[in-house]
C-alpha positions as CSV (number, residue, x, y, z in Angstrom):
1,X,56.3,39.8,126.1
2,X,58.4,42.8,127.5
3,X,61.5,41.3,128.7
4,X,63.9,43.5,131.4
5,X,67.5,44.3,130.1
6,X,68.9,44.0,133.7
7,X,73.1,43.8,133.1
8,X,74.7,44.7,130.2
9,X,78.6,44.7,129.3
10,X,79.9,46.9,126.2
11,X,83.4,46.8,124.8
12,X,83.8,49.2,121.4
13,X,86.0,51.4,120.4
14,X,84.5,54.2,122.6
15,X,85.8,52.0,125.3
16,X,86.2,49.2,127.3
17,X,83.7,49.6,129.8
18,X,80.0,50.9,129.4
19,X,81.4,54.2,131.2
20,X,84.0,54.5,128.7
21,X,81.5,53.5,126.1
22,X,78.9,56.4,127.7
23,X,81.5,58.8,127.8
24,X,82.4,58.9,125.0
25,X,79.1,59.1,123.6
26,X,78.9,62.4,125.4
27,X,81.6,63.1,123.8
28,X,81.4,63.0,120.8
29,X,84.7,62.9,119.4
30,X,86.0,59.7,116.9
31,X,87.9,57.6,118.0
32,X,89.1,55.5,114.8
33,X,92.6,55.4,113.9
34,X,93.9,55.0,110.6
35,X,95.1,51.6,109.7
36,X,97.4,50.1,106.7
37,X,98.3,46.9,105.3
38,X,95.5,45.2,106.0
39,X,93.9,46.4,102.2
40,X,96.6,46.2,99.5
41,X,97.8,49.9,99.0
42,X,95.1,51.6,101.3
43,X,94.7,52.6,104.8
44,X,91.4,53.2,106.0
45,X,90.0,54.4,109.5
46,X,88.9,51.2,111.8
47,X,86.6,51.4,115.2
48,X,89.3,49.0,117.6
49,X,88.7,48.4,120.8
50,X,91.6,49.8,123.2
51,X,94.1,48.0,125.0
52,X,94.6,44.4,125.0
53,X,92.2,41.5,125.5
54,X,92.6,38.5,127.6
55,X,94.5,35.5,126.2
56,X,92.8,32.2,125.9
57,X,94.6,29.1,126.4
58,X,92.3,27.0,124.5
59,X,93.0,26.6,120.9
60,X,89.8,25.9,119.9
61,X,88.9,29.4,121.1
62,X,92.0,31.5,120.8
63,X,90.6,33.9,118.7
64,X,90.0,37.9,119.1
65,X,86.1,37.2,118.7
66,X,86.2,34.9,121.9
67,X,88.8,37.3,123.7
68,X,86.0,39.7,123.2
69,X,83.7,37.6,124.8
70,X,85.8,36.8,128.1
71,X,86.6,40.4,128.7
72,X,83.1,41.4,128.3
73,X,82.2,38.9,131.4
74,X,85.4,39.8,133.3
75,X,84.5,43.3,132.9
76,X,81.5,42.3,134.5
77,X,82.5,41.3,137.7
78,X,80.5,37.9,137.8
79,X,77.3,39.4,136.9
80,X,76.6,36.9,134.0
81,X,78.1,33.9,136.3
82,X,75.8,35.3,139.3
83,X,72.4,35.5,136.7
84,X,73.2,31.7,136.0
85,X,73.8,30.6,139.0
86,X,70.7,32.3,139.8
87,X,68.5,30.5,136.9
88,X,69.9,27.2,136.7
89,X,72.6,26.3,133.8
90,X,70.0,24.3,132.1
91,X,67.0,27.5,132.3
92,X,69.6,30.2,130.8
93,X,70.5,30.3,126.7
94,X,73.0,32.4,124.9
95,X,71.9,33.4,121.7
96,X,74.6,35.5,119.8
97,X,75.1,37.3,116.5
98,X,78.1,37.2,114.6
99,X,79.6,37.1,111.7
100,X,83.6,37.1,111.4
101,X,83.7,34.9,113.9
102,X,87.9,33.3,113.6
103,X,88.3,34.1,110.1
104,X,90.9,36.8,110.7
105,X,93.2,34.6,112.5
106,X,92.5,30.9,110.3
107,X,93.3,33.3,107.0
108,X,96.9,33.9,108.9
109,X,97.6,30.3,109.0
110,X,96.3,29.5,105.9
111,X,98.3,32.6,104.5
112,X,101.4,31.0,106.1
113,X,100.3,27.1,105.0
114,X,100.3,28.6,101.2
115,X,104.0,30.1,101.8
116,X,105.4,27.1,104.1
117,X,103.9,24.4,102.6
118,X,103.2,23.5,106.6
119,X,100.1,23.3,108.2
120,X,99.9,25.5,111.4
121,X,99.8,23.2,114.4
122,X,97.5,26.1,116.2
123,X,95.0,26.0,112.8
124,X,91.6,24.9,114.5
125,X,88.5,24.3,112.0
126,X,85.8,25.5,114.4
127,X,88.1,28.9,114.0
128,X,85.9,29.3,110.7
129,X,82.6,27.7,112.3
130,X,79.4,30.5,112.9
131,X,78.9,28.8,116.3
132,X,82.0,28.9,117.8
133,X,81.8,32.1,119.8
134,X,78.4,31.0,121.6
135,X,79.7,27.6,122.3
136,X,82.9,29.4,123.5
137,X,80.7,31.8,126.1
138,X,78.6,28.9,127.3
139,X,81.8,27.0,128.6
140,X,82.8,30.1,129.9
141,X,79.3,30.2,131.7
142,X,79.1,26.7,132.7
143,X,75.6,27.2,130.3
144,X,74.0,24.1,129.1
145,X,71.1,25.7,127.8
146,X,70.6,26.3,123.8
147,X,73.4,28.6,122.5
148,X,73.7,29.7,119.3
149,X,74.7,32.2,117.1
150,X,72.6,34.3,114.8
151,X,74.0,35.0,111.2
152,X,72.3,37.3,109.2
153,X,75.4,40.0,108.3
154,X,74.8,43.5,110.0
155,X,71.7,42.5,111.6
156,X,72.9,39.6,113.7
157,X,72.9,41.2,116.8
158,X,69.4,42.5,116.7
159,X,68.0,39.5,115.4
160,X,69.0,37.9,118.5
161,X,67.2,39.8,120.7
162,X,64.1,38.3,118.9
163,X,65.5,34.5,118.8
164,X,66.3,35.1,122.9
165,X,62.4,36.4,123.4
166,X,61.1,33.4,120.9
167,X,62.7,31.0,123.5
168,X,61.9,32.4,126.5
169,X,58.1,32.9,125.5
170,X,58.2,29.0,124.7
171,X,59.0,27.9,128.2
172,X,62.2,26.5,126.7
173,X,64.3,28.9,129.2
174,X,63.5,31.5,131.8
175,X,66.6,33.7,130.8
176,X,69.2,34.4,128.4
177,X,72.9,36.0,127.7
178,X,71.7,38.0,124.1
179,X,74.2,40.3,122.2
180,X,76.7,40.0,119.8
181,X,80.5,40.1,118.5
182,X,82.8,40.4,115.9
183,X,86.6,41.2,115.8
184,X,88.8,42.8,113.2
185,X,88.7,41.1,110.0
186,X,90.6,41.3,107.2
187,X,88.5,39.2,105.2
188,X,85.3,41.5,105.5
189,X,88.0,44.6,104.7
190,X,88.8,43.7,101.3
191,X,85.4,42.4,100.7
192,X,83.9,45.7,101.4
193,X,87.0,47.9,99.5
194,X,85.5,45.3,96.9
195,X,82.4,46.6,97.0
196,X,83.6,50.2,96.6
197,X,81.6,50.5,100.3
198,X,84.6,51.9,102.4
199,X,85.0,56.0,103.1
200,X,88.2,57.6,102.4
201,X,87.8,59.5,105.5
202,X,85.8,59.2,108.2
203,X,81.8,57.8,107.4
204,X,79.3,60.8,107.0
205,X,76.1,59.2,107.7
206,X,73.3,61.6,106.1
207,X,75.6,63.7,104.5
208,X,75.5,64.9,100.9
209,X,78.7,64.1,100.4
210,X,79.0,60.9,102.5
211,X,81.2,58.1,100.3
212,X,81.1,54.6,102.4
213,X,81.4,53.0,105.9
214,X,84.0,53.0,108.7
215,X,84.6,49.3,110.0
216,X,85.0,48.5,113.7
217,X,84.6,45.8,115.9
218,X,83.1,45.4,119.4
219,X,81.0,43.0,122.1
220,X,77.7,43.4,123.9
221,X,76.3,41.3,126.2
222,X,72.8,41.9,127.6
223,X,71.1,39.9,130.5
224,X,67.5,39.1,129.4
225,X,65.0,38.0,132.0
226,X,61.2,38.3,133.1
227,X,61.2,40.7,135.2
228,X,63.9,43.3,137.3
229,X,65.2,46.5,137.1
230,X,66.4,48.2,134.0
231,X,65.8,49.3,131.0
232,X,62.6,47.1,129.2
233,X,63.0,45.1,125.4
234,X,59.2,45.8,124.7
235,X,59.0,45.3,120.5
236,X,60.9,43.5,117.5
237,X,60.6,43.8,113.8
238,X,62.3,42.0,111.2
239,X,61.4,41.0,107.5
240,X,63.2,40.0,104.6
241,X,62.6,42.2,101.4
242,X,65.5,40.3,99.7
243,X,66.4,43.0,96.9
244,X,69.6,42.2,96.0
245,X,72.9,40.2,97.4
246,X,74.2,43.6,98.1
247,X,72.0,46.4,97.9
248,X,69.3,47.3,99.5
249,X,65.9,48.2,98.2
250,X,65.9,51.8,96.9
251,X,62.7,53.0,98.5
252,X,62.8,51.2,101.6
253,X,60.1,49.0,101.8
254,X,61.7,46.2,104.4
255,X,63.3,48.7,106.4
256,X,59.8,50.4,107.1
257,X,58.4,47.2,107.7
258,X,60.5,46.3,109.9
259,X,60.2,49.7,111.4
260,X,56.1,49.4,111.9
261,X,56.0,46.1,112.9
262,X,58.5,46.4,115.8
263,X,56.6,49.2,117.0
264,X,53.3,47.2,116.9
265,X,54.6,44.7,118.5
266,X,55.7,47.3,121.4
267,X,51.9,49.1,121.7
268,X,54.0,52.5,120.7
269,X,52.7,54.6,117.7
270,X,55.9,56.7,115.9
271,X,54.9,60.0,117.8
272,X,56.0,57.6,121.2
273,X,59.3,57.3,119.9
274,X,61.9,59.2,121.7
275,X,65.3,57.9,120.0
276,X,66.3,56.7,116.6
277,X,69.5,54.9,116.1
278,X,69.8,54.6,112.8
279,X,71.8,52.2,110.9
280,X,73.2,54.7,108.9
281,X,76.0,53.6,107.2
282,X,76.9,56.7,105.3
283,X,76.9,54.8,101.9
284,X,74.9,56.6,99.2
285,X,72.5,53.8,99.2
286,X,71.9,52.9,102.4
287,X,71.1,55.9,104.0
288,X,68.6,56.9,101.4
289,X,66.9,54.4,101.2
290,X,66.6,54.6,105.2
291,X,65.9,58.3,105.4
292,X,62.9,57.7,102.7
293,X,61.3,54.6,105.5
294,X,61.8,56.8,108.3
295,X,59.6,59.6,106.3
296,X,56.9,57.5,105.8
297,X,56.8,55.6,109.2
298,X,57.2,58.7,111.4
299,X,55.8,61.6,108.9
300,X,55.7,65.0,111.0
301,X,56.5,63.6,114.0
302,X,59.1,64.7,115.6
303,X,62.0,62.2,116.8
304,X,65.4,62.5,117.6
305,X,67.9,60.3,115.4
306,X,71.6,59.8,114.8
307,X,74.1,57.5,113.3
308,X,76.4,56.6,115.4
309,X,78.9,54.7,113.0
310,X,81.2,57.5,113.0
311,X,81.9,57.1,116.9
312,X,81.9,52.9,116.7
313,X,82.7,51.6,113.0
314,X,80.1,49.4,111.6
315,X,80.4,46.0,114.2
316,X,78.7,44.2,111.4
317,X,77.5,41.2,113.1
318,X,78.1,42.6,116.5
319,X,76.6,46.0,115.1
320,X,72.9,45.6,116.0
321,X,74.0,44.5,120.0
322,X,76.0,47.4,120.5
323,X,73.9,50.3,119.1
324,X,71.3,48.6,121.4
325,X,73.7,48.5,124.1
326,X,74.0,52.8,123.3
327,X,70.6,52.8,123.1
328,X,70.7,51.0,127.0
329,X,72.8,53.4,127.9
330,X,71.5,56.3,126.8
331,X,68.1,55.2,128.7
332,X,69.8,54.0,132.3
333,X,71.7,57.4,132.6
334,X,69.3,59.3,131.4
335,X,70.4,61.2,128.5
336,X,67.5,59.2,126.3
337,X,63.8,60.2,127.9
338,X,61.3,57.8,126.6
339,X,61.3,54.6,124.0
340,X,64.2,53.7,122.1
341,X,64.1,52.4,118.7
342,X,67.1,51.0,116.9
343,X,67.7,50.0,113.0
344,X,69.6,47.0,111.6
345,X,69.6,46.4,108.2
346,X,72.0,43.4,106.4
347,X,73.4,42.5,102.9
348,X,70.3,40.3,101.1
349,X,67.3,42.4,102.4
350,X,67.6,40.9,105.8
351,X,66.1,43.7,108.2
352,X,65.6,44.5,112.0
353,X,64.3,47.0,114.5
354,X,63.9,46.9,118.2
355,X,62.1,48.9,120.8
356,X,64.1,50.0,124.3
357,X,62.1,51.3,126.8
């Protein structure tokens, strides 16, 4: 089923808008700042997103994840309100992915419980529950369709672009709010300084000399329906080579499957594709074992590809939604020509590409 992408709102640290987020593209230039104290004894460069979000009065949702999420639909001017009034609250589902969800903010209570011996009266559990963020946005909605939230590590947001279409194609809905969002986390920090993952400078995806990821954080928000203008989700692959916890499979094998079946499933042979955003990471690992599936799956053709890391900071759960919101972009003003095709690849083998058109 090709499903049209007719609204989308994009918050990154390219911008707050999707003409801040375009512009910068253009650009070119990164945007990450050095930041300290949030990694014992290191400060790293981190993809924020600029200026300050919207408060939330709402304990159960005053976290930067959900503050994300309401200024993406503010930003929107009442497009997603208007698409569900539009559909019915019942006929629209918000599938998200995520994967830091509150954890930033519950580890500064529990941080200050372990010093004070007093537990935070603002320490909400559903801070720490996967779901929170897509039961947050269909409040915010008025949506009383199925939301939920996809959690597969850096593929989340791509992998909800398939979950969206598998609901839709059942008759359960008619439309649905897909994307994805993550906020700064200290907690995935240190966990990937523990993993020796994180550059000392600024990521070099491809490079010889490339040593490790950036880390960022950002929001996409796509409106997924039948039919209507803009740009076309025509094709999905995932699979599951399951590897290692950690590392993915040296030659590549679910990354090119995931590669080849979401461009069967879009009717597109390689020499169709225009655009490849990579996931490109700019660890050692990662990007070889990439380069090696997109050898085999496109051969001599020729296709244009780029990380775009070093502009965004790996989103990690929000990562796959907003390289397929550049992806959007690039196709609606025209600086992409043709099919899109966009990789997301996760800790335990858990692998996604999708098709743009």
């Amino acid at each position: 089923m090709r499903l049209a992408l007719t609204g989308l709102s994009c918050a990154c640290a390219l911008g707050r808008t999707n003409e801040e987020v375009l512009a910068g593209l253009r650009r070119g230039v990164s945007p990450l700042k050095p930041i300290s104290g949030d990694i014992p004894g290191r400060t790293i460069l981190f993809g924020s997103v600029p200026g300050e979000l919207p408060a939330i009065d709402d304990p159960e949702y005053d976290f930067r994840s959900c503050r994300l999420l309401l200024h993406a639909v503010r930003s929107a001017s009442g497009t997603f309100e208007r698409f569900v009034s539009r559909y019915g609250p019942d006929r629209v589902a918000i599938i998200l992915g995520a994967s830091n969800t509150g954890i930033d903010e519950a580890q500064s209570f529990v941080d200050s419980w372990l010093d004070t011996g007093a537990k935070p009266s603002a320490m909400r559990f559903s801070m720490i529950e996967l779901g929170t963020p897509a039961d947050y946005l269909a409040g915010l909605l008025g949506v009383t369709g199925p939301a939920f939230v996809v959690s597969t590590a850096c593929s989340s947001g791509a992998k909800a672009f398939a979950s969206a279409r598998r609901l839709i194609e059942a008759g359960v809905v008619d439309a649905a709010v897909v994307g994805g969002v993550d906020g700064r986390c200290r907690f995935a920090m240190n966990g990937f300084h523990s993993l020796g993952a994180l550059s000392e400078g600024l990521c070099r995806p491809l490079a010889p000399d490339r040593d490790g990821i950036n880390l960022g954080e950002g929001v996409a928000l796509f409106t997924m329906e039948k039919s209507g203008s803009g740009p076309l989700f025509v094709g999905v692959g995932e699979s599951s080579d399951a590897y290692h916890q950690t590392s993915p499979d040296p030659e590549g094998r679910g990354a090119e499957t995931a590669m080849r079946a979401a461009l069967a499933d879009a009717s597109l042979s390689p020499s169709g594709i225009s655009y490849l955003n990579l996931h490109g990471t700019g660890t050692i690992a990662n990007d070889e074992m990439e380069m090696k599936a997109v050898r085999r799956v496109f051969g001599p053709s020729f296709v244009s590809y780029e990380s775009t890391k070093p502009l965004t900071g790996h989103c990690l759960g929000a990562a796959g939604a907003v390289e397929a919101a550049i992806c959007w972009l690039k196709i609606t003003s025209g600086d992409v020509r043709g099919p899109a095709l966009s990789n997301s690849f996760a800790f335990g083998g858990s692998n996604a590409s999708i098709v743009l058109v």
